[in-house]
N, C-alpha and C positions, 0 to 999 in steps of 0.2 A: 476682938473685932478685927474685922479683914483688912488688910490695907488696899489703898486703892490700885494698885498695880495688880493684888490680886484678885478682885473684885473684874477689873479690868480682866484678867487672864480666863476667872471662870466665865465673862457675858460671851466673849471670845470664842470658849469652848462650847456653850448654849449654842450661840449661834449656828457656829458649824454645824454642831448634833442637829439642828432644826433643819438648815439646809440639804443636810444628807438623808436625814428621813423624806423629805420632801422630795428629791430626787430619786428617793430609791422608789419612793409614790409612783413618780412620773414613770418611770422605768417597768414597774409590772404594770402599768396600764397601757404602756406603749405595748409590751411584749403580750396581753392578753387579747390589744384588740388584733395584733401581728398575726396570735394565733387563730382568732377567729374569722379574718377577714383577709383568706387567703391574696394572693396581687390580682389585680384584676383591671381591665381597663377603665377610667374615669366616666361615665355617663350621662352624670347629672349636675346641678353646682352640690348636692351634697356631698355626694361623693367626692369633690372638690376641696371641700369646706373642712372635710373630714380628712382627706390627705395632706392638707397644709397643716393642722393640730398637729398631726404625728410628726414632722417637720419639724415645725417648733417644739416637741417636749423629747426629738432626740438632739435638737440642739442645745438647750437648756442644760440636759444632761452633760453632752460634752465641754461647754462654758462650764460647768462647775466642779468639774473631775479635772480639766486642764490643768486649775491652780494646781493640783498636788500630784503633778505625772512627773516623769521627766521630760527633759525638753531635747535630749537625745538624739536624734536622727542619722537614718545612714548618711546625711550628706554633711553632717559637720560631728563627726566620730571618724576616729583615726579607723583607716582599712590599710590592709598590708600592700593595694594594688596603687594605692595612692602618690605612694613616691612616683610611681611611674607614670600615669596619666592625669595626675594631677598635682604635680611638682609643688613646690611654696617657693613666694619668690625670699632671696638672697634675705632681706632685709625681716621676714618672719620664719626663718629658721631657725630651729630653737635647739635645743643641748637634747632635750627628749627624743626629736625626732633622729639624728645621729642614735642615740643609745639604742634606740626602737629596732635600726637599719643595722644595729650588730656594729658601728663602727669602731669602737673602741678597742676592738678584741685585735691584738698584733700579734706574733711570734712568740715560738719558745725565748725561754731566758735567753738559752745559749746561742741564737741567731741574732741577738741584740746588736745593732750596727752602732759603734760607738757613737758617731756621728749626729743617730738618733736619741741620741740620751736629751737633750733639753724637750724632744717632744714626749718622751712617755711621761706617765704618771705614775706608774710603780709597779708591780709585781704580784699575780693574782694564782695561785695552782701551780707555777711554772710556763703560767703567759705573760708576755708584757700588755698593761693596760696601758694605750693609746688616751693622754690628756687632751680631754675635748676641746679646754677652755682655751687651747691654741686652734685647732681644729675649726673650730667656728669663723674668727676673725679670719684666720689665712687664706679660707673659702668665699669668704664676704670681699675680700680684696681681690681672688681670682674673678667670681663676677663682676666686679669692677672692672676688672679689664677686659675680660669678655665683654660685658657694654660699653668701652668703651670704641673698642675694635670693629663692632657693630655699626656703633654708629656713624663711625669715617668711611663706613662702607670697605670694611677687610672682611677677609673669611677667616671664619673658624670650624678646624677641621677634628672631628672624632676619632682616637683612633682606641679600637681594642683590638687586644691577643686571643682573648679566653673564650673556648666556645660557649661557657654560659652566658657572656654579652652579645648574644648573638641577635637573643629575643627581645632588647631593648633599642639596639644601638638606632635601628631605623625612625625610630620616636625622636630620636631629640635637636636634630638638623633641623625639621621640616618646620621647626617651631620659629625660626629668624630666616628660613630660605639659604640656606648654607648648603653647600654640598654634600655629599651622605660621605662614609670613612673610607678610606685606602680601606684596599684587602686585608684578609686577617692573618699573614702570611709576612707582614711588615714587620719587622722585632721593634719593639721599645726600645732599648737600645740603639739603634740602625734611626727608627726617628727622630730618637735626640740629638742625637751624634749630626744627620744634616740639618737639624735646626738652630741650633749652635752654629753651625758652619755658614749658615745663611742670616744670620742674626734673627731668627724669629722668634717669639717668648711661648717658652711651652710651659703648661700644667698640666700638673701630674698628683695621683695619689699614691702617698709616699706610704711603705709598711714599715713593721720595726727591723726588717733584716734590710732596708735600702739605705742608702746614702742621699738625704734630701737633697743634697744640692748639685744632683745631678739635672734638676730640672729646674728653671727660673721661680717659679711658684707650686711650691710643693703643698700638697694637702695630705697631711698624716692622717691616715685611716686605714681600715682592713683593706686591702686590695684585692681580697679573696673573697668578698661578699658580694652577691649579685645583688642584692637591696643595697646596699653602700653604694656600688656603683651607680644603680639606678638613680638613688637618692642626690648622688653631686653630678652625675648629669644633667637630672631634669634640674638642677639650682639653676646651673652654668646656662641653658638653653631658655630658661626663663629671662635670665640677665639679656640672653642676649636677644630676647624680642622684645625687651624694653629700649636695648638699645635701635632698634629695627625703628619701633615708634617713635626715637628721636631723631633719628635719620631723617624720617620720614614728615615729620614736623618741621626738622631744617628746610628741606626741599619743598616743602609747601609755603614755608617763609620766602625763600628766596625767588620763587617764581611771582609771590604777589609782586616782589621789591621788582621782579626783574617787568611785571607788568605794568608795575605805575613807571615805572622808568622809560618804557617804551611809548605811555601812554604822554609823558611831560614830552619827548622829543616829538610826538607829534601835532602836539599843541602848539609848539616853540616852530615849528616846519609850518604849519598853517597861516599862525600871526605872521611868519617871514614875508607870505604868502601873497595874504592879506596887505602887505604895507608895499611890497611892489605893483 
């Protein structure tokens, strides 16, 4: 004798067989009257009456094909153009999306910066692999300070060398109102050197032939990937229109305060007024 779980499993399977024959019903009679009754304009309430049926048994169909589709779509499936125009912000970046963007992949062995040794994770062909699981936080903390720089109303300034940053770099200022990059013509070097000299905090992505700490907040990743790049600007520029929105929600605090403040002195100047 059956038990009831599968007694259960086969009504289950009834079921569905019943609903799918019945749908596949609805389906060649949608499609034979489709075929007989070429499109045509409405002129009568039959003709009317007869076009809302068809309405209903391809909705029917689609309500019951839904359950067992995917739920897939271009707009929440990873696309390669997505770092770029539509960045994630700092706090839903995940280890997959770095791997996706190639970021893991550093220098031969033999360019290994010693310096960089607590950032790798090991040895792959005669690459070093770039450890994400530093990579991530140290990124989370550079947006952090990009919003937080944001939001006291400072700039933060883009700078690339490489001419395949050529086709992003425009993207990622306009997103907090920042100014666009110095020339491409500026060395990395030459802009740490006066930022340092000026006390300003720079970030940088750091590869396995650099010395991180040449730069205040260093991000270990490929530096030679146009999607890496892509991928920790659009972070960075994300952070910092959230920092934009705190700015900007400060300033609209402080104007009420500064409105009722204006509004109590001129209440207190009236009753003065008033009693003279």
């Amino acid at each position: 004798m059956a038990s009831p779980s599968l007694r259960s499993c086969l009504a289950a399977s009834k079921c569905i067989s019943k609903n799918t024959s019945s749908a596949s019903r609805i389906f060649a009679r949608t499609a034979f009257t489709a075929q007989q009754s070429p499109a045509r304009p409405l002129e009568n309430e039959e003709d009317w009456q007869s076009f809302r049926e068809d309405r209903a048994y391809f909705k029917s169909i689609v309500d019951l094909y839904s359950e067992f589709g995917s739920t897939q779509t271009r707009e929440n499936t990873f696309q390669p153009h997505h770092s770029l125009h539509r960045p994630p912000a700092p706090s839903q970046l995940t280890l997959s999306a770095l791997i996706a963007a190639g970021a893991h992949f550093g220098h031969a062995k033999s360019l290994l910066n010693p310096n960089f040794m607590p950032y790798a994770y090991g040895v792959r062909a005669g690459i070093t692999i770039i450890d994400l699981d530093q990579t991530l936080p140290l990124l989370r903390r550079a947006a952090n300070l990009t919003r937080s720089i944001v939001a006291r109303d400072g700039t933060i300034v883009f700078v690339g060398t490489r001419p395949e940053l050529r086709a992003f770099e425009p993207r990622a200022p306009p997103r907090h109102n920042q100014p666009d990059h110095p020339p491409n013509s500026l060395m990395n070097m030459r802009a740490i050197r006066e930022c340092a000299i000026q006390h300003i905090p720079t970030i940088g992505i750091v590869d396995s032939n650099v010395d991180p700490r040449i730069v205040m907040y260093p991000i270990p990743a490929n530096d030679e990937s146009p999607r890496t790049a892509e991928l920790i600007a659009g972070v960075l520029s994300i952070a910092g229109q959230q920092g934009k929105v705190i700015r900007d929600e400060k300033e609209a605090r402080r104007q009420q305060m500064q409105a009722r403040y204006d509004r109590g002195r001129e209440r207190v100047a009236e009753t003065l007024l008033a009693m003279d």
